[in-house]
N, C-alpha and C positions, 0 to 999 in steps of 0.2 A: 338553500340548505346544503347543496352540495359543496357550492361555490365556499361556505363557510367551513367545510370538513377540510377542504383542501390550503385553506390557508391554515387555517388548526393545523395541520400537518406539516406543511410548508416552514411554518416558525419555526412547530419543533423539532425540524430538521435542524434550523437556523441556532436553536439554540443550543443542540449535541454539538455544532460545528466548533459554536463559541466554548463551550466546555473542553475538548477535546486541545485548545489551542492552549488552554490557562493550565501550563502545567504542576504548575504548584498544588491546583484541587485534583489534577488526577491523582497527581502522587498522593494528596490527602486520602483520596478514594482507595486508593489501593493500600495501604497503610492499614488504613482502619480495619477495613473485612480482611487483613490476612495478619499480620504480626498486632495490629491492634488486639483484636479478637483474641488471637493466639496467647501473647503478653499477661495482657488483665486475665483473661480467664486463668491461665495459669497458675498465677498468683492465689496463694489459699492461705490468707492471713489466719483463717478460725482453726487450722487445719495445722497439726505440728510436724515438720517434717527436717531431720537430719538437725538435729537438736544437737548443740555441744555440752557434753555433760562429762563430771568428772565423778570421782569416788576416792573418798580416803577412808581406806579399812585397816582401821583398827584393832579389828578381830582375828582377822586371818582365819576364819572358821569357815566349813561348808556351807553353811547357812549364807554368809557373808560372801562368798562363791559364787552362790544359785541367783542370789538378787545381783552380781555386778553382771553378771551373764545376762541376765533375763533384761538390758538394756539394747534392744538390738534395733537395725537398720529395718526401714525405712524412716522412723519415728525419731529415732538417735542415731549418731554415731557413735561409732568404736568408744566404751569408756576410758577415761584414761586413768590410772591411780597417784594419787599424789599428797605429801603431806600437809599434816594439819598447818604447821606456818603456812604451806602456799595458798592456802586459800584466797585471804584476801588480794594478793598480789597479783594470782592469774583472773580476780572475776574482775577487779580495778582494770585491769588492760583489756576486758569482755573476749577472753579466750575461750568461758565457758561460760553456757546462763543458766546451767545446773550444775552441784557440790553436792551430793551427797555423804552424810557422815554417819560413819556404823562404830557405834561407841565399843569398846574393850568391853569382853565377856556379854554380847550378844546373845552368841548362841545361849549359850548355857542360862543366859536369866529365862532365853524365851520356853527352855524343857521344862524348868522351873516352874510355869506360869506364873512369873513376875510382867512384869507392862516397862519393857528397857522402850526406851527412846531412840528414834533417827533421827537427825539433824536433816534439813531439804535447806542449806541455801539457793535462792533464784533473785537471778538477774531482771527486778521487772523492770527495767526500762526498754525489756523486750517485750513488750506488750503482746507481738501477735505470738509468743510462745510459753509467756510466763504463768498465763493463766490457764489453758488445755495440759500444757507439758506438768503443771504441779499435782494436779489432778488426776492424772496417768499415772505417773510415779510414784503417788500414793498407791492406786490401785494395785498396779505391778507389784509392789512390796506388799502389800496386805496377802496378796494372791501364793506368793513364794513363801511368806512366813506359813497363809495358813496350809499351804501343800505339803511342808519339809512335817509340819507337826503331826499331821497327818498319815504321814508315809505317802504323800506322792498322792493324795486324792484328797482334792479341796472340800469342806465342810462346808455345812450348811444348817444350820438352827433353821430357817422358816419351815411352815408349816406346807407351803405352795412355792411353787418358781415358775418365773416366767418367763413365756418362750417368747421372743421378739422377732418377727419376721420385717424387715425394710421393705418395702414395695415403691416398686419404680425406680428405685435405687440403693440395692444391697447391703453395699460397702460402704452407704455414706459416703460417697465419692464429690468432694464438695467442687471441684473443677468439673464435674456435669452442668449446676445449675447456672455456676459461675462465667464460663465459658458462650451459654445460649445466653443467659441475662445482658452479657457486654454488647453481643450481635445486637441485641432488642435496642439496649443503646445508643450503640454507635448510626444503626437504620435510623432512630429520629434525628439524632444529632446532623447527621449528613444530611437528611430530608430537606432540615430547614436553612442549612448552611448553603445549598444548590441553588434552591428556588430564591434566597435573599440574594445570594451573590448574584444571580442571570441578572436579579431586577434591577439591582445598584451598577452592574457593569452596563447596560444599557443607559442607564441615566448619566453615569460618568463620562462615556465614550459620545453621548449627544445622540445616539440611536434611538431614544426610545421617540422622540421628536420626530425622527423622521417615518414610524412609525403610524403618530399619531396621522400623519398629512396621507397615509396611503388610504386603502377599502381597507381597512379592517376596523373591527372594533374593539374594545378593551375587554369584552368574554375572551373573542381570539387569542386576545394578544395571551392573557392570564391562563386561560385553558391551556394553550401552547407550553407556557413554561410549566404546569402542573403534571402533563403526561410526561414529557421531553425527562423531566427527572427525577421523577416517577420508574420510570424505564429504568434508566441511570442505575439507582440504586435499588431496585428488585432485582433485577439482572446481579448485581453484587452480590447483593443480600442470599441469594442463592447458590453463589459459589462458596460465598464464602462457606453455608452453612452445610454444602457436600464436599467439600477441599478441605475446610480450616478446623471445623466442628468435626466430623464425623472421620475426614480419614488424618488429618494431622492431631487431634484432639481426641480422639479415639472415642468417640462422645456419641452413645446409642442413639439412632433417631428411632422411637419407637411407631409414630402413625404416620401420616399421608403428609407427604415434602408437597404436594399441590394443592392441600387444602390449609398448611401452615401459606403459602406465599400471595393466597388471597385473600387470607387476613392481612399481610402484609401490605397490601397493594391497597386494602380499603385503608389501615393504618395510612400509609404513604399519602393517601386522597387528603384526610385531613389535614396531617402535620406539613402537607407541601403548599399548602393553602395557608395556614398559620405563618409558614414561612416570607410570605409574597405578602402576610400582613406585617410581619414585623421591618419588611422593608420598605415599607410604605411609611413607616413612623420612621425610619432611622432614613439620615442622607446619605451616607458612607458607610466604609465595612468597618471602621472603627466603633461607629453608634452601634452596628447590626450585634457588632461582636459583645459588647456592653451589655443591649438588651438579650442577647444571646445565655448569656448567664445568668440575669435573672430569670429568664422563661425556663428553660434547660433542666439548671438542677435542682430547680422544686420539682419537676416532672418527674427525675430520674428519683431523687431519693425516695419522694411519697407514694410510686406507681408501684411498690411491692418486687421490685428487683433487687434492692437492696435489704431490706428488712419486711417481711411480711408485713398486710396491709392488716391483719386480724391484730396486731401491736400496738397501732396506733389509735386515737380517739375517734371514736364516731363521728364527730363530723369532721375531721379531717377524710375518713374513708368515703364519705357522701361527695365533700367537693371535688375528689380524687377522679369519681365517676365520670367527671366531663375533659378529664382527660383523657386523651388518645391510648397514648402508651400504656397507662393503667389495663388496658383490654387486652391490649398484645401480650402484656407480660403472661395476663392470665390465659389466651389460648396457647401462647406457645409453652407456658407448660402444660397443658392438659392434652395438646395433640403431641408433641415431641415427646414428652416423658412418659404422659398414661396413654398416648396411642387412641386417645377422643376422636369420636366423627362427629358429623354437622348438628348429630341431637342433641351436642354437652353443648358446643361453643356456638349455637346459633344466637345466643345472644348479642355474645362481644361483636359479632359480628354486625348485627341490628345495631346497635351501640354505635360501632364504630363509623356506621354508614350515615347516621343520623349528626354523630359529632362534625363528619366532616362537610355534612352538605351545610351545617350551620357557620362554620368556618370558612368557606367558600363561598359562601355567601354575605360574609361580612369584610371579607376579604377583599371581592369583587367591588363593593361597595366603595371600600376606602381605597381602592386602586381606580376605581373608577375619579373619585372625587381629588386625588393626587393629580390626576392629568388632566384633569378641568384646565 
């Protein structure tokens, strides 16, 4: 027993060593938990921000004043004014992917209570802004008309108003969820790109043969590559999410960073197992990388980091269960955002312990029967 810990260890020395020398995966490694991370999360398609929008007023009235003002930064930039020919010319060149137009005698129909019209051209070939930013600019305008009629205090015909409090996250700050979702990501995507590449770089290099001729057996050899990058990428997976997440992303970690990283590390158990299976079926990193994306981004899209899983059909959500990631997604937000202990997430956790002992187990299997 001992004898067999010490070669488990030994390997996975053997194969931090091989990792460390291939530098193309360190860089991948490092890439992904720091500017990967950084990058994608960043990115807030659903999220309008620094909109180019223009206005041609017509009116030249107060009214038509308060609504070109009431376009401000962060959501827009500065409006610009410009006439009715230029419309088409500047949205053709996409200088703006909003035109607004405030018809002649505005104000005055709206004292009136006549029903005057605004024109909204949008740009939608800008999809991530044409449909939030149309939406808003409605608002805003509805908001400023009904203020100015008002004298400065917005109306209200209901009978009840409701007060909306955000929990877990205020301001709707969509680079929160976005940000921890890509981490959850990018930890499987590397999990199983580590453990396929040790397996394929031994076979290529003629090591795994010389392997087979020593004391060891194929638990060893496989357990060895499973911890070895394991380690690898928990160790990442942690910087990255106190360096990249919290202080360059400025992104609340609200519960316990040591009971997220062992859900981590059970996640890591399985998908590093899944890995050393899918290199067991591929002979090269060309095949790995093939099957790499069929596996991958069914995972990524149906495990609830991209579009909630309550969205989707029932049994899509049932066969989601036997995957890994699916779990992760769901403790890392219940312990990062709601601050959850071990009595919410003790499931995923049972879950994920259970998915990976049967993936390492079949893993073993077929790594076993490759080196027959």
């Amino acid at each position: 027993m001992l004898q067999s810990l010490k070669n488990i260890f030994y390997l996975g020395v053997k194969e931090l060593r091989g990792l460390f020398r291939d530098y193309m995966l360190v860089i991948l490694i490092v890439y992904s938990f720091s500017l990967g991370v950084y990058v994608s999360g960043s990115a807030t398609p659903d999220s309008i921000t620094n909109a180019a929008i223009a206005v041609v007023d017509e009116d030249h009235s107060q009214l038509s004043r308060r609504i070109i003002d009431s376009f401000m930064p962060p959501m827009f930039l500065a409006p610009q004014e410009i006439t009715h020919p230029e419309i088409d010319p500047e949205m053709d060149s996409g200088n703006f992917t909003f035109v607004v137009v405030i018809p002649n005698n505005f104000e005055r129909d709206v004292m009136a209570g006549k029903d005057p019209e605004i024109q909204l051209n949008v740009d939608a070939t800008r999809m991530s802004q044409a449909f939030t930013g149309s939406g808003y600019i409605q608002k805003i305008i509805s908001s400023e008309v009904d203020k100015f009629v008002n004298k400065g205090v917005s109306s209200s015909s209901q009978s009840a108003v409701s007060l909306v409090r955000n929990r877990f996250n205020p301001n709707l700050t969509q680079i929160w969820f976005s940000g921890v979702m890509q981490l959850v990501n990018n930890i499987t995507m590397l999990a199983i790109i580590l453990t396929g590449a040790a397996l394929i770089r031994e076979r290529e290099c003629g090591t795994l043969e010389h392997l087979l001729v020593m004391p060891v057996t194929g638990f060893e050899i496989m357990v060895s590559k499973v911890w070895s990058m394991l380690v690898v990428v928990l160790v990442s997976s942690a910087l990255s999410l106190l360096l990249v997440i919290e202080q360059a992303m400025h992104i609340p970690i609200e519960g316990s960073v040591l009971l997220y990283l062992i859900g981590v590390a059970l996640h890591l158990f399985a998908v590093t197992s899944l890995g050393i299976f899918l290199a067991c079926i591929a002979q090269n990193m060309p095949q790995l990388g093939m099957l790499l994306i069929l596996v991958l981004l069914p995972m990524q899209m149906l495990s609830g980091s991209s579009t909630p899983r309550e969205s989707m059909p029932g049994w899509v959500q049932d066969i989601m269960l036997a995957a890994p990631n699916t779990h992760l997604v769901e403790l890392s937000s219940s312990i990062l955002f709601r601050g959850a202990g071990i009595d919410v997430v003790w499931k995923q956790y049972v879950f994920l312990f259970l998915i990976g002992s049967v993936l390492f187990w079949i893993s073993l299997c077929r790594f076993r029967k490759s080196v027959a």
